[in-house]
MARNULUM-700591 format. One line per 2 residues: their letters; for each residue x, y, z of C-alpha. Coordinates in Angstrom, 3 decimals. Example, Ala and Ser with C-alpha at 12.3 -4.5 7.8 and 13.67 -1.06 7.14 Angstrom:
// MARNULUM-700591
as) 12.300/-4.500/7.800 ~ 13.670/-1.060/7.140
// end
This chain:
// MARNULUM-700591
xx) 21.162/16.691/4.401 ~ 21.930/13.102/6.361
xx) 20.076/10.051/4.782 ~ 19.233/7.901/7.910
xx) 18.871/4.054/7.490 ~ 16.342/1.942/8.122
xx) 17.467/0.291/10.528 ~ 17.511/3.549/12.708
xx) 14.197/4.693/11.391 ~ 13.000/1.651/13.032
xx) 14.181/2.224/16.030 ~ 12.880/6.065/16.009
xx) 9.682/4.090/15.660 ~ 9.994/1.904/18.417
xx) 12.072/4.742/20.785 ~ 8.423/6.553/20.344
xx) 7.220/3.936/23.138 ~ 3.370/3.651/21.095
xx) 0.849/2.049/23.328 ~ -0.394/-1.149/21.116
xx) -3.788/-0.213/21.660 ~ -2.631/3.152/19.642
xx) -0.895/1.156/16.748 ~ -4.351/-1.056/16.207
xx) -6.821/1.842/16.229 ~ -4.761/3.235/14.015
xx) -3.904/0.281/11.350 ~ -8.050/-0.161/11.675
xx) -8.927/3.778/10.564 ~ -6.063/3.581/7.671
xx) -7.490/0.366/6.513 ~ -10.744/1.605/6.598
xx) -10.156/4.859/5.353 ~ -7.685/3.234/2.466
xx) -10.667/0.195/1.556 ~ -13.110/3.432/1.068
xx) -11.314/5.057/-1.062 ~ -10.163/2.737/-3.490
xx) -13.300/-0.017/-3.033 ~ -15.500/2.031/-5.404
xx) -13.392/1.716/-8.720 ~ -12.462/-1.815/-7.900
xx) -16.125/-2.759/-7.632 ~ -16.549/-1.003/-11.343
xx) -13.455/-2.572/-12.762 ~ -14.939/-6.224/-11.685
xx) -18.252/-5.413/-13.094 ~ -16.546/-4.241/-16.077
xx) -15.037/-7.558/-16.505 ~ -17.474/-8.966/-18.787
xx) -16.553/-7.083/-21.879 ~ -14.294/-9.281/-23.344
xx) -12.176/-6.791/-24.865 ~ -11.564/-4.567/-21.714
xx) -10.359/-7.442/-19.204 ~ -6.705/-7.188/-19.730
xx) -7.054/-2.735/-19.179 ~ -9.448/-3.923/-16.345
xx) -7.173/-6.349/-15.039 ~ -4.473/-4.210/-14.894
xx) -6.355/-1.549/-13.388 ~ -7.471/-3.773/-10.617
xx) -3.963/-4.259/-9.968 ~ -3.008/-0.491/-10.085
xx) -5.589/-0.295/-6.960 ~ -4.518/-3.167/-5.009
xx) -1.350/-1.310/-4.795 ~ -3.130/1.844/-4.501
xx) -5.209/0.411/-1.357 ~ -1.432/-1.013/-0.217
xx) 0.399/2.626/-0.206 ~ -2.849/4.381/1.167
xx) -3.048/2.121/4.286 ~ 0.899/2.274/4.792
xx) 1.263/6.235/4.478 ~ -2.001/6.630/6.691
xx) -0.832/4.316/9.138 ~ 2.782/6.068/9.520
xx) 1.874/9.365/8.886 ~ -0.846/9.512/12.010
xx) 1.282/6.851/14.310 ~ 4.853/9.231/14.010
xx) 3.256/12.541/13.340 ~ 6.557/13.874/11.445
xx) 8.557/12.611/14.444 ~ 10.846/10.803/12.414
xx) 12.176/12.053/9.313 ~ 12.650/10.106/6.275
xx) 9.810/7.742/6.491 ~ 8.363/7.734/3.786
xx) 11.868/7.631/1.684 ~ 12.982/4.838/3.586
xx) 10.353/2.957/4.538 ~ 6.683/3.564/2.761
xx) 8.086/3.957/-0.664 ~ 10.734/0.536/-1.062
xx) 7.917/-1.544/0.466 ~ 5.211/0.264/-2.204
xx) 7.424/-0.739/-5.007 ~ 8.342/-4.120/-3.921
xx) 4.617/-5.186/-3.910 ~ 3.988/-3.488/-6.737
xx) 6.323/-5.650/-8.956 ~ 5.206/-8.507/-7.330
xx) 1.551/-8.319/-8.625 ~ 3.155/-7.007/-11.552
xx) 4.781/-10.515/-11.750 ~ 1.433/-12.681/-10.894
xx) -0.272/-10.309/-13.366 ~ 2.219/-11.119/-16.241
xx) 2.359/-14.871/-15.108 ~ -1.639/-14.982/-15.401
xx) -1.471/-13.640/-19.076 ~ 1.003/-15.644/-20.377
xx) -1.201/-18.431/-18.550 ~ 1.317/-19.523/-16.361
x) -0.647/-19.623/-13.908
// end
């Protein structure tokens, strides 16, 4: 089994040739689709928030899905723009950017708590 790297994943992306008006409709649906899904438990969470002794679990949880929200619009958005055209997408390019955003509100959340910020 060959790895690919991103680089070339990127251009199997582009070699596709994706009209733009394509690429919008469908960043649009998997933002929609993504803010449906997860806006329910965030609205509970923040309504939650007034129980003093829930709002660092409730805090965290709103954090869990932000990043939630984040993955859901990426893998919606590549999965129906490629179509399993390119292999290795979601290795490459869905799951590095999940986790790099993930540690970075991990970072703001840790900053907040230790009232850094």
């Amino acid at each position: 089994m060959e790895s690919k790297s991103i680089s070339e994943i990127i251009k199997e992306i582009s070699d596709l040739n994706i009209p733009l008006k394509e690429k919008i409709t469908k960043g649009i649906i998997a933002f929609l689709l993504s803010f449906g899904l997860v806006f329910g438990p965030i609205v509970f969470c923040v309504n939650m928030l007034i129980y003093q002794k829930l709002r660092g679990l409730l805090a965290f949880s709103i954090v869990l899905l932000t990043v939630l929200f984040s993955f859901l619009t990426l893998k919606i958005y590549y999965e129906s723009t490629v179509r399993k055209r390119v292999k290795d997408i979601n290795k490459l390019v869905i799951i590095p950017t999940f986790i790099v955003f993930f540690i970075g509100l991990l970072v703001v959340g840790l900053l907040y708590f230790m009232k850094v910020i």
